[in-house]
PyMOL Python script that loads the backbone (N, CA, C, O; Angstrom):
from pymol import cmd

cmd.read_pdbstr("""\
ATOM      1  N   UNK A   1     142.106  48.035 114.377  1.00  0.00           N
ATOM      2  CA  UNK A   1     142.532  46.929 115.206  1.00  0.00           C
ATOM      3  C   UNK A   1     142.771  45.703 114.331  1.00  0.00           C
ATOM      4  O   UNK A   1     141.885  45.210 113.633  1.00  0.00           O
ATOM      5  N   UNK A   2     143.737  45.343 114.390  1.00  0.00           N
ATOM      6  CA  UNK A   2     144.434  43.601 113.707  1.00  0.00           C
ATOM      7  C   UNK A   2     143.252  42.242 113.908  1.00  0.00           C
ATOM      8  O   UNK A   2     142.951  42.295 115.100  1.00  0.00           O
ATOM      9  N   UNK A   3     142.700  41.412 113.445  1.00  0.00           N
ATOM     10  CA  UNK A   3     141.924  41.131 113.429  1.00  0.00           C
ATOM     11  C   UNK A   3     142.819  39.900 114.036  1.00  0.00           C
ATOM     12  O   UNK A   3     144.015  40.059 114.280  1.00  0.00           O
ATOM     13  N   UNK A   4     142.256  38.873 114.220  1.00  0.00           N
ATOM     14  CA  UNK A   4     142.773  37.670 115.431  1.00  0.00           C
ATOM     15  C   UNK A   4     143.366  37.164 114.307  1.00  0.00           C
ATOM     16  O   UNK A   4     144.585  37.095 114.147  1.00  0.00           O
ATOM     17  N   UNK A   5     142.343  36.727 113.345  1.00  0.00           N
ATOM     18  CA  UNK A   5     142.771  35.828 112.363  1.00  0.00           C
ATOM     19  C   UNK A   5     144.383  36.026 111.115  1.00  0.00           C
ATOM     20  O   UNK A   5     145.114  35.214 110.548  1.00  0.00           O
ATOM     21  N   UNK A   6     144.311  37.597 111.172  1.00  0.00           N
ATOM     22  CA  UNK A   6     145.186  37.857 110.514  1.00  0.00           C
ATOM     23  C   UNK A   6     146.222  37.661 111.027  1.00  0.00           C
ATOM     24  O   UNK A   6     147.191  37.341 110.337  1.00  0.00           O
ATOM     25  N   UNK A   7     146.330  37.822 112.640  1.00  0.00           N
ATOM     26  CA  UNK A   7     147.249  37.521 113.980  1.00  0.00           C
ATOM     27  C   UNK A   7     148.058  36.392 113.856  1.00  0.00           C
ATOM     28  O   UNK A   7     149.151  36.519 114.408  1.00  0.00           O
ATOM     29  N   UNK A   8     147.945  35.792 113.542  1.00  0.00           N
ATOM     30  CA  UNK A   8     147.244  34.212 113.349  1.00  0.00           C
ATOM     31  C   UNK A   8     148.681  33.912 112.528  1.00  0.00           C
ATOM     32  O   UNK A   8     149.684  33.404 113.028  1.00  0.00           O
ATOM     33  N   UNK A   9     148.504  34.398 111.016  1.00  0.00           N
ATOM     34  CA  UNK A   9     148.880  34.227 109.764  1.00  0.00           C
ATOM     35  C   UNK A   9     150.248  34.587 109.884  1.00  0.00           C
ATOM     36  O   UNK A   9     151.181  33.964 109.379  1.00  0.00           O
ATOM     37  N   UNK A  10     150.355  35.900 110.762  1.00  0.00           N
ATOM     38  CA  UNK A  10     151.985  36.668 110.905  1.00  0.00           C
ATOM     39  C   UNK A  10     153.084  35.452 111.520  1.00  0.00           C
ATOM     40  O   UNK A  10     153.132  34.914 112.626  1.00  0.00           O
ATOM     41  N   UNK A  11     153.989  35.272 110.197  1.00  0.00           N
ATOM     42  CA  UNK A  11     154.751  34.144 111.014  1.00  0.00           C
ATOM     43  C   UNK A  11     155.767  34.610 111.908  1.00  0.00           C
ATOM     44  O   UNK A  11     156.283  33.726 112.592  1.00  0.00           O
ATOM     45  N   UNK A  12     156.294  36.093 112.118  1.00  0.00           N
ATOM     46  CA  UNK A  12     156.699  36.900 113.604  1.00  0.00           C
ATOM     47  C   UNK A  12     155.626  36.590 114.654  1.00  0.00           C
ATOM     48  O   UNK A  12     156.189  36.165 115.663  1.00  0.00           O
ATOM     49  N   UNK A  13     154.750  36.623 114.752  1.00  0.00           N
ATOM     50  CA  UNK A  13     154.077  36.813 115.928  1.00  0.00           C
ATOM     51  C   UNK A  13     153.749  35.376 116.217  1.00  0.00           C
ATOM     52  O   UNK A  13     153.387  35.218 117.383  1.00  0.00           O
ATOM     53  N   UNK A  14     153.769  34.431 115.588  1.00  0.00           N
ATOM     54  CA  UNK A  14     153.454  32.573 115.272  1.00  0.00           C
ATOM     55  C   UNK A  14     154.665  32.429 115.999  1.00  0.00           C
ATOM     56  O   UNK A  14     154.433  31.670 116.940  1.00  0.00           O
ATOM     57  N   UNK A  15     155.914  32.822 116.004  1.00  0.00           N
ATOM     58  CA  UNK A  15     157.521  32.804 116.492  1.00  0.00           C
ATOM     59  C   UNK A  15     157.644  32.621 117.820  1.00  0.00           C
ATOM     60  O   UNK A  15     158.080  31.713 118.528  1.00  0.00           O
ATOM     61  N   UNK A  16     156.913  34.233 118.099  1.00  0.00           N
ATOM     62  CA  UNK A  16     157.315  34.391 119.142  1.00  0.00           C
ATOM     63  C   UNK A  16     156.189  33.584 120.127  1.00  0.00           C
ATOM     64  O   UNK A  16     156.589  33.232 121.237  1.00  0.00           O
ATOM     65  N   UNK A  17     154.807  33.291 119.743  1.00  0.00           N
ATOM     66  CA  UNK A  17     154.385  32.596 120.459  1.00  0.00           C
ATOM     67  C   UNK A  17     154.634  31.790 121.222  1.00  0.00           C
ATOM     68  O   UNK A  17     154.337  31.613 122.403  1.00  0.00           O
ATOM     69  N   UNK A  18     155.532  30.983 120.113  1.00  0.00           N
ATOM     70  CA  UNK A  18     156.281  29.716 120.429  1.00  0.00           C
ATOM     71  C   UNK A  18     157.774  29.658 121.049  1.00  0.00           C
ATOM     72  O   UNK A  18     158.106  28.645 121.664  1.00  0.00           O
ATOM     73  N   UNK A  19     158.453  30.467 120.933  1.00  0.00           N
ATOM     74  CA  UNK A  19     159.619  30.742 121.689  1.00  0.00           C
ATOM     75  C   UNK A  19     159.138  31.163 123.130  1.00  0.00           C
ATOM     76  O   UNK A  19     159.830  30.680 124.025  1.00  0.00           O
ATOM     77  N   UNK A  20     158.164  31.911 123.511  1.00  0.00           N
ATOM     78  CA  UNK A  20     157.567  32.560 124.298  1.00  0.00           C
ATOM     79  C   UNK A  20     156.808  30.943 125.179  1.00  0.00           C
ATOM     80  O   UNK A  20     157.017  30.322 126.222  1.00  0.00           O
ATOM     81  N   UNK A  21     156.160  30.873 124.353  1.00  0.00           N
ATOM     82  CA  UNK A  21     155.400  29.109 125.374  1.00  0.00           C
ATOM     83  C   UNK A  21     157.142  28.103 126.019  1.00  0.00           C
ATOM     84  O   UNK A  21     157.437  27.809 127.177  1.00  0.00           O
ATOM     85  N   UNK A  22     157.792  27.883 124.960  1.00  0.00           N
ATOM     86  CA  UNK A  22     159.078  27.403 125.262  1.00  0.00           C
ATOM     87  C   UNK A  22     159.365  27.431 126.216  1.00  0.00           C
ATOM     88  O   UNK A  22     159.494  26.424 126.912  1.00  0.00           O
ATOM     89  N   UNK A  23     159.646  29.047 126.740  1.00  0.00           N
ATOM     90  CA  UNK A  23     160.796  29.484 127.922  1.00  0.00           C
ATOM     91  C   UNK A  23     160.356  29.514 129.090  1.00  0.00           C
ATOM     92  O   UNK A  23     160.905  29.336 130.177  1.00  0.00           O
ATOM     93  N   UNK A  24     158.857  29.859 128.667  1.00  0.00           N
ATOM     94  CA  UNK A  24     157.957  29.550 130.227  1.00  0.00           C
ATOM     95  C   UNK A  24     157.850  28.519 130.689  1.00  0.00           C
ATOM     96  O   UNK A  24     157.829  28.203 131.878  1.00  0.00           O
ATOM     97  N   UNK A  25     157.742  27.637 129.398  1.00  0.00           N
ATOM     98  CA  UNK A  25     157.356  25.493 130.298  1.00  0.00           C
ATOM     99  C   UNK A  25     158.929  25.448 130.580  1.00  0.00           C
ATOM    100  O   UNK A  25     159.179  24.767 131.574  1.00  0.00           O
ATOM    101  N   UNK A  26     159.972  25.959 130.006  1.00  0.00           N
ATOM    102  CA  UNK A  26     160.929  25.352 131.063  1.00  0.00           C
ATOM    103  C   UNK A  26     161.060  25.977 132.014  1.00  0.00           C
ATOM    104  O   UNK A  26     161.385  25.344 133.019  1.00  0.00           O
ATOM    105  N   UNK A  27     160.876  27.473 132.142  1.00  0.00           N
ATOM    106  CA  UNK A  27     161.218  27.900 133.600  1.00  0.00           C
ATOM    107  C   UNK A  27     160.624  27.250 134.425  1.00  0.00           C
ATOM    108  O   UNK A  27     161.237  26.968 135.455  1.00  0.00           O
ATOM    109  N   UNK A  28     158.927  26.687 134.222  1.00  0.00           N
ATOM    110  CA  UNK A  28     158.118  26.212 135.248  1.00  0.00           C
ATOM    111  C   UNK A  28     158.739  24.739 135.131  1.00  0.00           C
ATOM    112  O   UNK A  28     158.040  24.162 135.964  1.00  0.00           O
ATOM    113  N   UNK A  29     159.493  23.896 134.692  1.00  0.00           N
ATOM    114  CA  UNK A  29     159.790  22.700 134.994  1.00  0.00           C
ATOM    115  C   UNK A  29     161.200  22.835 135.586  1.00  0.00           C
ATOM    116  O   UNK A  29     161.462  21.840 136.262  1.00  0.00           O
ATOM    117  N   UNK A  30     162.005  23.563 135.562  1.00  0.00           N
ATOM    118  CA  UNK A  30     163.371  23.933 135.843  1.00  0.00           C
ATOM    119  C   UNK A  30     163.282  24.469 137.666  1.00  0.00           C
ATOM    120  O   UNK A  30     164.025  24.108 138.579  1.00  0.00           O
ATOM    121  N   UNK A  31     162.167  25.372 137.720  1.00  0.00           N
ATOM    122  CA  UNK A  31     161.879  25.944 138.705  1.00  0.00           C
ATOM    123  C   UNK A  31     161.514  24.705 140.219  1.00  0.00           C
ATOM    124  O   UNK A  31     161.742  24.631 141.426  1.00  0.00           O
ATOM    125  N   UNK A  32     160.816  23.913 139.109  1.00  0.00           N
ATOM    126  CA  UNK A  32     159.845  22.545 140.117  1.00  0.00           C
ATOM    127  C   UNK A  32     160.978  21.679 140.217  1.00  0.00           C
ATOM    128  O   UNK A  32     161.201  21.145 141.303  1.00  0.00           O
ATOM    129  N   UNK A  33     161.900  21.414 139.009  1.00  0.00           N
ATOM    130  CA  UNK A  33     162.848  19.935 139.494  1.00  0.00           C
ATOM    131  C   UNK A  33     163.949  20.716 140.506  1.00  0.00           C
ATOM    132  O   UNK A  33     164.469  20.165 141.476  1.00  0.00           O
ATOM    133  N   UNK A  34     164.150  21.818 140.177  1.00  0.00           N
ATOM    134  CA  UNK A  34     164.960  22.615 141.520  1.00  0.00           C
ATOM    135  C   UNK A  34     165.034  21.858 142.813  1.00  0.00           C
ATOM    136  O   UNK A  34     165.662  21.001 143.436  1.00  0.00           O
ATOM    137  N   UNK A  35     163.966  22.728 142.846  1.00  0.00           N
ATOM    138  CA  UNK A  35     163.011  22.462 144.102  1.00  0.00           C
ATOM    139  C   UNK A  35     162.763  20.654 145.145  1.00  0.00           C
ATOM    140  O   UNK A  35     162.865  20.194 146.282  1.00  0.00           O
ATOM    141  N   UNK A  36     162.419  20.279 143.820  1.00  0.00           N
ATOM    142  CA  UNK A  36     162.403  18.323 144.021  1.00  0.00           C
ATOM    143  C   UNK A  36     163.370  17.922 144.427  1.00  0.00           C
ATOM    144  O   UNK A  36     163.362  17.342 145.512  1.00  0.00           O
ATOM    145  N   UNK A  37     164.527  18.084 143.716  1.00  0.00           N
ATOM    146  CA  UNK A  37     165.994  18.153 143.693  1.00  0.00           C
ATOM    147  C   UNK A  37     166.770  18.321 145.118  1.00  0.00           C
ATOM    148  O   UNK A  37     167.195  17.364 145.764  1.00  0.00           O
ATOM    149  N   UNK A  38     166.897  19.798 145.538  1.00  0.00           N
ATOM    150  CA  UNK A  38     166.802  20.199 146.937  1.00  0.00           C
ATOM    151  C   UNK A  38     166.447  19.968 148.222  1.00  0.00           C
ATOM    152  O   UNK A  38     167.126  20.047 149.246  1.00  0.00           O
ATOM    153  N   UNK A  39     164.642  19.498 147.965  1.00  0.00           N
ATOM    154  CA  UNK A  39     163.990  18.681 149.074  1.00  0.00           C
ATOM    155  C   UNK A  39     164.579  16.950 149.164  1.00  0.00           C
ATOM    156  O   UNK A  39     164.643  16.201 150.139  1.00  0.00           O
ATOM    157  N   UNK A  40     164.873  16.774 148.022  1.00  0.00           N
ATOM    158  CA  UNK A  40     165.006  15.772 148.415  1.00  0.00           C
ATOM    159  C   UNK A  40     166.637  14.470 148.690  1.00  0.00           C
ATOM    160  O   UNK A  40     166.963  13.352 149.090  1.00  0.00           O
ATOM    161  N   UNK A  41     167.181  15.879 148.039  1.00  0.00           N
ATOM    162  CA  UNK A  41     168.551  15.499 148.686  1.00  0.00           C
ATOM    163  C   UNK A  41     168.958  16.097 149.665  1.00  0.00           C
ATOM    164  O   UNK A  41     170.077  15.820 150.096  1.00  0.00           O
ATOM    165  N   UNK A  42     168.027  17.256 150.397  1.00  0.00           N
ATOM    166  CA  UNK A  42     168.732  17.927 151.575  1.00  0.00           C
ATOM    167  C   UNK A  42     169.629  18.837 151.818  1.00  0.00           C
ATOM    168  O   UNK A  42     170.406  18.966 152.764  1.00  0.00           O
ATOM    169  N   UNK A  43     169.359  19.796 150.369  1.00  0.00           N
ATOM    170  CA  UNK A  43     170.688  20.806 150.182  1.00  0.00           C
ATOM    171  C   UNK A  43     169.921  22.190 149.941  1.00  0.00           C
ATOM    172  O   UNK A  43     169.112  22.648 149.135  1.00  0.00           O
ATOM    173  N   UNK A  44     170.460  22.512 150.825  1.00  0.00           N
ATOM    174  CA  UNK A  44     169.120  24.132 150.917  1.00  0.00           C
ATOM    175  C   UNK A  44     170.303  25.438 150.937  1.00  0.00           C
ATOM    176  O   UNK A  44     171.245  25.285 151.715  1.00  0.00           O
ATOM    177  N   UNK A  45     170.268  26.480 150.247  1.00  0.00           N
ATOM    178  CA  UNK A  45     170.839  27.607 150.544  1.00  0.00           C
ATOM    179  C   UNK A  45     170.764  28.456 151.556  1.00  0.00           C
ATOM    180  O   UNK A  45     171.779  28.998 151.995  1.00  0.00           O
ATOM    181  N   UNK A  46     169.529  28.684 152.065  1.00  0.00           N
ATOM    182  CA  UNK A  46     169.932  29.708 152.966  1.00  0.00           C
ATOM    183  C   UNK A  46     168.892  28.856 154.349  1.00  0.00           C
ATOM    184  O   UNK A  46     168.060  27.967 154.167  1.00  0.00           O
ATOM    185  N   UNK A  47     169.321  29.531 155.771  1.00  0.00           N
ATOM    186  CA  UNK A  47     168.757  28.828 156.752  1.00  0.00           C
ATOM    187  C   UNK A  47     167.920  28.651 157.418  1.00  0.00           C
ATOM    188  O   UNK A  47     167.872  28.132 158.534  1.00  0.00           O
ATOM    189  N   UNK A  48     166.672  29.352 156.364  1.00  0.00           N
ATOM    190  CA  UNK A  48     165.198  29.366 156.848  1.00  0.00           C
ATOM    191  C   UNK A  48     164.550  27.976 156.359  1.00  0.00           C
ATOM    192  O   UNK A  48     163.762  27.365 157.082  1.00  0.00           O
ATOM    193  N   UNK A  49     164.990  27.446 154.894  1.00  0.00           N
ATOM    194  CA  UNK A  49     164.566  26.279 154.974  1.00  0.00           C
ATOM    195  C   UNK A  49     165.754  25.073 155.335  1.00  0.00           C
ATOM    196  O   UNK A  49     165.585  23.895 155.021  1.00  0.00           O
ATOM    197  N   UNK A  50     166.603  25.421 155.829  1.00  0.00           N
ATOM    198  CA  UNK A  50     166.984  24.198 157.087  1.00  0.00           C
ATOM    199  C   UNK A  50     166.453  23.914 158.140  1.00  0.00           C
ATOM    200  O   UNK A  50     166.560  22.851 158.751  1.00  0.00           O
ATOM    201  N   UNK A  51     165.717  25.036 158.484  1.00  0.00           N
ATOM    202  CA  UNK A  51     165.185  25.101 159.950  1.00  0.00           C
ATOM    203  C   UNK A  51     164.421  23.487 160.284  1.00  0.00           C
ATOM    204  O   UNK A  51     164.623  22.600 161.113  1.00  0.00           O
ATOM    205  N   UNK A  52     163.402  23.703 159.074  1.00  0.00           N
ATOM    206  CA  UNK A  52     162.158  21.828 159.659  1.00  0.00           C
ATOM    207  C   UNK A  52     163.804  20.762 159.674  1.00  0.00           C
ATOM    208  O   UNK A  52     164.138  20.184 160.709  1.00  0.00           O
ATOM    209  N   UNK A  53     164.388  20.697 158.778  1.00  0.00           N
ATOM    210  CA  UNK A  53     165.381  19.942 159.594  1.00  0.00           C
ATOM    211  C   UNK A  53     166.405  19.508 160.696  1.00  0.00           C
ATOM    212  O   UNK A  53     166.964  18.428 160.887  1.00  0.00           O
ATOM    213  N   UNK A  54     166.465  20.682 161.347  1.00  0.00           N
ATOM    214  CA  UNK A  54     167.508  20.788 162.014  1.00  0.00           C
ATOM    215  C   UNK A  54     167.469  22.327 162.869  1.00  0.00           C
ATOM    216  O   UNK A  54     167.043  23.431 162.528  1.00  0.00           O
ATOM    217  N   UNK A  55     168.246  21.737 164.370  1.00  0.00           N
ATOM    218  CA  UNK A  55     168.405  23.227 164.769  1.00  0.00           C
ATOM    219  C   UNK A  55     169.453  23.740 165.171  1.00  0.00           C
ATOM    220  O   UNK A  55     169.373  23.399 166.351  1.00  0.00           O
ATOM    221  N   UNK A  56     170.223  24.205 165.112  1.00  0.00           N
ATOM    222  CA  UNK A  56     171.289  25.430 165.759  1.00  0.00           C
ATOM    223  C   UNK A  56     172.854  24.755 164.564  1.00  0.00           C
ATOM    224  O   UNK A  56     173.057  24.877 163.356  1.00  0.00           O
ATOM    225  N   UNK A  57     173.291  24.378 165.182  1.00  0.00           N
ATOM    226  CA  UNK A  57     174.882  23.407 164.338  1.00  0.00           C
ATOM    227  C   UNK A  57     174.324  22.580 163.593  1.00  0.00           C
ATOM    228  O   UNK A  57     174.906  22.366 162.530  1.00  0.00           O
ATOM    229  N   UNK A  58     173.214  21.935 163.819  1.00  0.00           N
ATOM    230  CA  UNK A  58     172.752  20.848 162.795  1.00  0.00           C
ATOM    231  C   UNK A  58     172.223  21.059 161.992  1.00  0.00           C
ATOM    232  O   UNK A  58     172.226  20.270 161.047  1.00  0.00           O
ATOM    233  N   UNK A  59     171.508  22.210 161.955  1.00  0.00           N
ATOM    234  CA  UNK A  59     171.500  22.934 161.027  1.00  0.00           C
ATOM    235  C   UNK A  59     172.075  23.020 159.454  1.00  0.00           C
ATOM    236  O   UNK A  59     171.706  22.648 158.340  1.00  0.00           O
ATOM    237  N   UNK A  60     173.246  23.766 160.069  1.00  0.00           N
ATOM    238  CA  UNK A  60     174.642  24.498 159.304  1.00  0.00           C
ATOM    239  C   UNK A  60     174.919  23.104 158.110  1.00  0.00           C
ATOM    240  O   UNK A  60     175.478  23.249 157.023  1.00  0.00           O
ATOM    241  N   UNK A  61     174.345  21.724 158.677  1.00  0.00           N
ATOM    242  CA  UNK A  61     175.127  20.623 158.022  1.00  0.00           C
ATOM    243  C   UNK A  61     174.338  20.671 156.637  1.00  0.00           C
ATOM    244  O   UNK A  61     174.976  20.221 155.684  1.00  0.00           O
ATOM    245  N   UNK A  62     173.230  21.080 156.407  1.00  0.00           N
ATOM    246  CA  UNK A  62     172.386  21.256 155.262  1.00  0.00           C
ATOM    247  C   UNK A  62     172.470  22.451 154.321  1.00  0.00           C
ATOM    248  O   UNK A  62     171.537  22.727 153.566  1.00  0.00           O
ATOM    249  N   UNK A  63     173.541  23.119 154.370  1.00  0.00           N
ATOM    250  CA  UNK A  63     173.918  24.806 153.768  1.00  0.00           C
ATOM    251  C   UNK A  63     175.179  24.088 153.186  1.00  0.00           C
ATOM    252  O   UNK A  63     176.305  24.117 153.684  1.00  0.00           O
ATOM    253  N   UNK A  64     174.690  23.257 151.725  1.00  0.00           N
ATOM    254  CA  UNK A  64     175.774  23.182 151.128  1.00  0.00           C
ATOM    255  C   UNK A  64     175.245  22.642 149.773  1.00  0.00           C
ATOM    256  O   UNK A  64     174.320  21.889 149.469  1.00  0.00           O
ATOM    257  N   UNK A  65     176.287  23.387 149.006  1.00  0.00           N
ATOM    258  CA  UNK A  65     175.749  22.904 147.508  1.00  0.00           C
ATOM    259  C   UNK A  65     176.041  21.588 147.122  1.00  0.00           C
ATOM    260  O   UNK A  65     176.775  21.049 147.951  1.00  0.00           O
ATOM    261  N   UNK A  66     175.588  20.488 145.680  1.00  0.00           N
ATOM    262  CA  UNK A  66     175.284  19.538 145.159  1.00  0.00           C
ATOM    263  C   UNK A  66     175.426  19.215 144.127  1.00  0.00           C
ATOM    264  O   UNK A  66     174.365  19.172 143.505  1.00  0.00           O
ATOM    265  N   UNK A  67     176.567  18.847 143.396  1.00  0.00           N
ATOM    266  CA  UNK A  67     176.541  18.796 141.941  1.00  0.00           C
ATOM    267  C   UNK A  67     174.887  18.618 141.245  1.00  0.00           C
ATOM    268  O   UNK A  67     174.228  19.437 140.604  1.00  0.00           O
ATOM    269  N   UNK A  68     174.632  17.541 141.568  1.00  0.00           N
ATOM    270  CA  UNK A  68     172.942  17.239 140.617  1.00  0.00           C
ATOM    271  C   UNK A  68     172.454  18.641 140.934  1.00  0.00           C
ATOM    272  O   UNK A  68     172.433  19.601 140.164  1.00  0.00           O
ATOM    273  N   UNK A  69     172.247  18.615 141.611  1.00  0.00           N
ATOM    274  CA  UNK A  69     170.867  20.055 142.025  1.00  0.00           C
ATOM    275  C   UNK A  69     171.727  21.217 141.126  1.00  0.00           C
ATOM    276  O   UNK A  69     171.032  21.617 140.191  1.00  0.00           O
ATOM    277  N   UNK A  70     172.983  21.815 141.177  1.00  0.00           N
ATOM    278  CA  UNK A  70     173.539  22.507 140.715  1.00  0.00           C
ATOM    279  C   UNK A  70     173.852  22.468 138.850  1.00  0.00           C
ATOM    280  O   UNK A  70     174.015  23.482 138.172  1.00  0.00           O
ATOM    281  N   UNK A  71     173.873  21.101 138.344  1.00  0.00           N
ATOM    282  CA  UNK A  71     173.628  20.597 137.474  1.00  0.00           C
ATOM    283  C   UNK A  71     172.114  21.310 136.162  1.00  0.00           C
ATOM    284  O   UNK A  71     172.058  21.713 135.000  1.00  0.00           O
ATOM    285  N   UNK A  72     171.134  21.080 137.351  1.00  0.00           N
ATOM    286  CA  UNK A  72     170.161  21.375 136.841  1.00  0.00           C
ATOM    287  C   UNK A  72     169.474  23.043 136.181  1.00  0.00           C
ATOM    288  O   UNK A  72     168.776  23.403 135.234  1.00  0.00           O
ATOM    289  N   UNK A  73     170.192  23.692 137.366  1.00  0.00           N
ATOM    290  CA  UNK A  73     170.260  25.311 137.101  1.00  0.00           C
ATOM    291  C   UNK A  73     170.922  25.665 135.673  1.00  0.00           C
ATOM    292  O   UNK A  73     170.476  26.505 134.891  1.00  0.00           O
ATOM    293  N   UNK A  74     172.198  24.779 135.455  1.00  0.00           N
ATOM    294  CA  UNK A  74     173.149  25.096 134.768  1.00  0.00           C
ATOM    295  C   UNK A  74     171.907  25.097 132.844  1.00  0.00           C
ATOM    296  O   UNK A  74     170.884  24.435 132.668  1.00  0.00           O
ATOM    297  N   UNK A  75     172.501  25.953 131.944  1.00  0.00           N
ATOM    298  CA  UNK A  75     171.963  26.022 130.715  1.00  0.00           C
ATOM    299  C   UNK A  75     172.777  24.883 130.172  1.00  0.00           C
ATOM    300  O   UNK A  75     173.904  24.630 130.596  1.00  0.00           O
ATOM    301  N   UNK A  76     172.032  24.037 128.991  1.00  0.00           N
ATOM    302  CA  UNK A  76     172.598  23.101 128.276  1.00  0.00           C
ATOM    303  C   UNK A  76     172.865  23.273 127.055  1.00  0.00           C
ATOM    304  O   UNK A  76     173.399  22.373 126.407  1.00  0.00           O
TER     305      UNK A  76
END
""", "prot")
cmd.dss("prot")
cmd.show_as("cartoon", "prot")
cmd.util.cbc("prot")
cmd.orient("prot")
């Protein structure tokens, strides 16, 4: 068995740590400003979360995309 410390030393496995921590803090910040984004400009995809806003046609007025919010998905 590889000992921690030697673990440690491998600058492949030091790499990927760090590419690996990277992609996760942005998914989890990408995932949350989504979200922020959405709630709070009022632009929802599908019509389960229109519902607390609105009901039947009034609905429908919140099923539409947003440059910013759409913005944010996008890779830079």
């Amino acid at each position: 068995m590889v000992d921690l410390i030697q673990l440690m030393e491998n600058e492949v496995f030091t790499a990927f740590v760090s590419f690996t921590t990277n992609i996760l803090s942005k998914l989890m910040f990408v995932s949350t400003a989504t979200a922020l984004y959405r709630s709070a400009r009022k632009v929802f995809v599908n019509p389960e979360d229109c519902a607390q806003y609105g009901k039947g046609k009034n609905a429908k007025r919140y099923l539409w995309t947003h440059g910013v919010v759409e913005h944010i998905q996008r890779p830079t």
